[in-house]
C-alpha positions as CSV (number, residue, x, y, z in Angstrom):
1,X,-27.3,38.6,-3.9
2,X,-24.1,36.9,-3.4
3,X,-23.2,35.2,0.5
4,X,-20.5,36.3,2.6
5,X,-18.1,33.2,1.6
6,X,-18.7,34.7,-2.0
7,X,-17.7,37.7,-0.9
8,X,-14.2,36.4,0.7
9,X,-13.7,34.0,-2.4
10,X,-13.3,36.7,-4.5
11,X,-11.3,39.0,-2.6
12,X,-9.0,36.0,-2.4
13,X,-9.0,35.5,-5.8
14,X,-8.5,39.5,-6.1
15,X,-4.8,39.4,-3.7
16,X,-3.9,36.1,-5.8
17,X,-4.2,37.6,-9.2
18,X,-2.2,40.8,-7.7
19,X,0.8,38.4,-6.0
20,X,0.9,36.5,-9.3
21,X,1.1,39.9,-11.1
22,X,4.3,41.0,-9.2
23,X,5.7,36.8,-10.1
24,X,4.5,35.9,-6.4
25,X,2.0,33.3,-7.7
26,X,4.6,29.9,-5.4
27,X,5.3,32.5,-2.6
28,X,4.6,31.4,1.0
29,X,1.7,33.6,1.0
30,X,-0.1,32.7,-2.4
31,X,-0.1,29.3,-1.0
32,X,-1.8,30.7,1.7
33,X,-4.2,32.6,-0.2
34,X,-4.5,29.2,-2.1
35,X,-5.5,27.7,0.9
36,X,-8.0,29.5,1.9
37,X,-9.7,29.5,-1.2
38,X,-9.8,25.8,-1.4
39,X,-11.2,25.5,2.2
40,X,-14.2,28.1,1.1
41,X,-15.2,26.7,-2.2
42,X,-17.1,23.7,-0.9
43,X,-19.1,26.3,1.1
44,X,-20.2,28.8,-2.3
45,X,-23.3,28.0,-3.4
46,X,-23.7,25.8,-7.2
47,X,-24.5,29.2,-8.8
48,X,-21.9,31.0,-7.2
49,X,-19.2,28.0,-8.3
50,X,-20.8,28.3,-11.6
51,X,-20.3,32.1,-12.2
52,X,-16.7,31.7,-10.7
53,X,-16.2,29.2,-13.0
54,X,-17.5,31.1,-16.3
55,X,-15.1,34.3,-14.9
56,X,-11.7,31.6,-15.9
57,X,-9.9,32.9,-19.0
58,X,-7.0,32.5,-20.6
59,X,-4.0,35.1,-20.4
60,X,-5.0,37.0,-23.3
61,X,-8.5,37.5,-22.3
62,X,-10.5,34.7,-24.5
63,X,-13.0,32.5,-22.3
64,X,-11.9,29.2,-21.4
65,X,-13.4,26.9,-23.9
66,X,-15.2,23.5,-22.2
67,X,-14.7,19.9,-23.3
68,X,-16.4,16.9,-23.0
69,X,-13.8,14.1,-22.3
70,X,-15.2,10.3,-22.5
71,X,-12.1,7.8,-21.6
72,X,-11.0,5.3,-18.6
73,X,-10.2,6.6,-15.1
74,X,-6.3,6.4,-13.8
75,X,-4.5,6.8,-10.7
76,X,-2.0,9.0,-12.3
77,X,1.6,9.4,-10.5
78,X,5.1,10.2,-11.8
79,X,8.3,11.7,-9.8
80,X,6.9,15.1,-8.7
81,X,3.4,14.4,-8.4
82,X,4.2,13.8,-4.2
83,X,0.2,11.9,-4.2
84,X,-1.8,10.0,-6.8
85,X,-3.7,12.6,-9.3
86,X,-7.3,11.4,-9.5
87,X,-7.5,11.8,-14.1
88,X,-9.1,10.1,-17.3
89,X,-7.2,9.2,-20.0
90,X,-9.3,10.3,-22.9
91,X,-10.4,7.3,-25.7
92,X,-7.5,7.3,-27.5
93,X,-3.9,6.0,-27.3
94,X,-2.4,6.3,-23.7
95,X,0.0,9.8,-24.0
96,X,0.5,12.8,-22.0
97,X,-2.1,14.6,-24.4
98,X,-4.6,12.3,-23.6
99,X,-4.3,12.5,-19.7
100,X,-7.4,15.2,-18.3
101,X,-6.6,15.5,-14.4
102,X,-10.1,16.2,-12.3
103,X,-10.3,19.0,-10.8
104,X,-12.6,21.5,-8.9
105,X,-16.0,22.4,-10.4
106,X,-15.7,19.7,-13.1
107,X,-18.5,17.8,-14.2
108,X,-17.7,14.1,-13.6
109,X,-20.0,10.7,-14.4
110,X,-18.5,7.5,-13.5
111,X,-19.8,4.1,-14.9
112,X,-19.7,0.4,-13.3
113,X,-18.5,-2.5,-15.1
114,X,-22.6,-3.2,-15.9
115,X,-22.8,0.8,-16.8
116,X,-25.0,1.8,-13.5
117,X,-23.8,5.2,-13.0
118,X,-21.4,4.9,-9.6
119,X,-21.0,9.1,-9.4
120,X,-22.9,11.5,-11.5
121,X,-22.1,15.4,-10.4
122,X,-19.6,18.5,-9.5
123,X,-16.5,17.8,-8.3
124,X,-16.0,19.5,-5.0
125,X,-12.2,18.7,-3.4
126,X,-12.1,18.2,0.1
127,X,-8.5,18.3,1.1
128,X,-8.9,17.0,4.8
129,X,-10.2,14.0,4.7
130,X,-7.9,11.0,4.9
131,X,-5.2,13.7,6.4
132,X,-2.3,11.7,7.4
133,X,1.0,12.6,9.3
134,X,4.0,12.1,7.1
135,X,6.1,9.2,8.6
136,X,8.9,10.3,11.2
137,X,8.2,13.7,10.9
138,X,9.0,15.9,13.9
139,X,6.6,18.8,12.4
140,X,3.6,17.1,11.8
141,X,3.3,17.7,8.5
142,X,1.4,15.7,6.3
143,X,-1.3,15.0,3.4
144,X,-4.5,13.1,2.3
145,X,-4.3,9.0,1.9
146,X,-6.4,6.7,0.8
147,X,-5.6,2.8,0.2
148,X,-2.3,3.6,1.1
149,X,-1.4,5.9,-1.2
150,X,-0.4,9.6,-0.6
151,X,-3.2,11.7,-2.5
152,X,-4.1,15.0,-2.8
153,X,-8.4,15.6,-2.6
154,X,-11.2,12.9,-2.2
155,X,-14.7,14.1,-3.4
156,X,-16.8,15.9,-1.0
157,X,-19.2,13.7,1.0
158,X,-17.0,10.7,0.3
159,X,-14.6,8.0,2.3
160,X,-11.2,8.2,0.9
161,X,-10.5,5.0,0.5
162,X,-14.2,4.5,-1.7
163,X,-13.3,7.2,-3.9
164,X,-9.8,6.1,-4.4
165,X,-11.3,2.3,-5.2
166,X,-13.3,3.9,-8.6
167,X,-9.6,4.8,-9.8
168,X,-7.8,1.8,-8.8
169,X,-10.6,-0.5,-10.1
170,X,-8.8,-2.7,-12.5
171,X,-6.2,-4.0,-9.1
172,X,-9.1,-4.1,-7.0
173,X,-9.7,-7.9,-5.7
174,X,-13.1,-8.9,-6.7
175,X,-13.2,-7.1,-9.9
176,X,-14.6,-9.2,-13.0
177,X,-13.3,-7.6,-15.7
178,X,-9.9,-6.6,-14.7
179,X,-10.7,-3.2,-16.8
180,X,-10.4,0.6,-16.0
181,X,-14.1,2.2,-15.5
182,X,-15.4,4.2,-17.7
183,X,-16.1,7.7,-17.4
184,X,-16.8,11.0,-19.0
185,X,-15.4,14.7,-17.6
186,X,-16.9,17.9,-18.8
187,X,-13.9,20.3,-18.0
188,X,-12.2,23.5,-19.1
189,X,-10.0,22.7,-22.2
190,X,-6.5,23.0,-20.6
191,X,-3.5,25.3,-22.6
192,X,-0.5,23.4,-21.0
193,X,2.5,22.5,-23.4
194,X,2.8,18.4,-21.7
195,X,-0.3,17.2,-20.2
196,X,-3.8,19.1,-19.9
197,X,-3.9,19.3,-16.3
């Protein structure tokens, strides 16, 4: 028996797949629909996220296939980004096919410098917290920071700035080994010509 929020998610995800069927997919209202199915998905229970996640497939109807990615976080940014992109550069030489951005209902396990496990579970994107008004603007308008950087989600349950230090370990003041932390991602293996985000 499926909740009520599971109930919404996937009559959002319903009136998404139908806008992006009539080439509507960066409307106003897709982003809306977007929106809204961002805001729910902390609320769906692990199974339900899990079943949601198992319905992804590709255009032509094969299953998206999972991937285990073990590499070195980064605080990914380039023109057009408009925030940090919280990613793992796989083990490897640094390129764009080695770059795995996190995203929601990954598997994520990050390691200190003395290999104590720092975060071990689901990602979950809250995009509230560390909401900041954009500056000089008469609207209001505005997007997650942390360490004062523009970013786009911090981890459910966590500070912005705390999550944002596990990425940004290697500037941090204090750190020993000046070095990236480790960490492995268990994601869906992305189809994108550039960068598997």
């Amino acid at each position: 028996m499926h909740t009520e929020t599971y109930q919404i998610y996937t009559r959002l995800q319903k009136e998404l797949d139908e806008l992006i069927s009539r080439e509507l997919g960066y409307s106003p209202a897709a982003q809306k629909v977007k929106n809204l199915m961002r805001e729910l998905w902390p609320e769906l229970s692990k199974t339900e996220r899990e079943e949601l996640n198992k319905e992804l497939r590709l255009p032509d109807g094969r299953m998206k296939e999972k991937i285990k990615v073990s590499g070195v976080l980064c605080p990914y940014f380039e023109t057009g980004c408009e925030g940090i992109v919280w990613s793992v550069i796989k083990d490897g030489k640094e390129s764009y096919d080695n770059l795995y951005t996190i995203r929601q209902g990954d598997l994520f396990t990050v390691y200190g410098e003395n290999d104590e496990i720092l975060f071990d579970g689901e990602i979950i994107c809250d995009f509230q917290a560390g909401w900041t008004a954009y500056p000089n603007d008469p609207f209001g308008h505005g997007q997650p920071s942390a360490l004062g950087y523009w970013i786009h989600w911090t981890q459910h349950g966590w500070q912005p700035d705390d999550w944002a230090k596990l990425f940004f370990h290697e500037y941090m003041e204090g750190t020993t080994n000046g070095k990236p932390l480790r960490a492995e991602l268990v994601t869906y293996k992305r189809y994108h010509k550039h960068y598997n985000s």
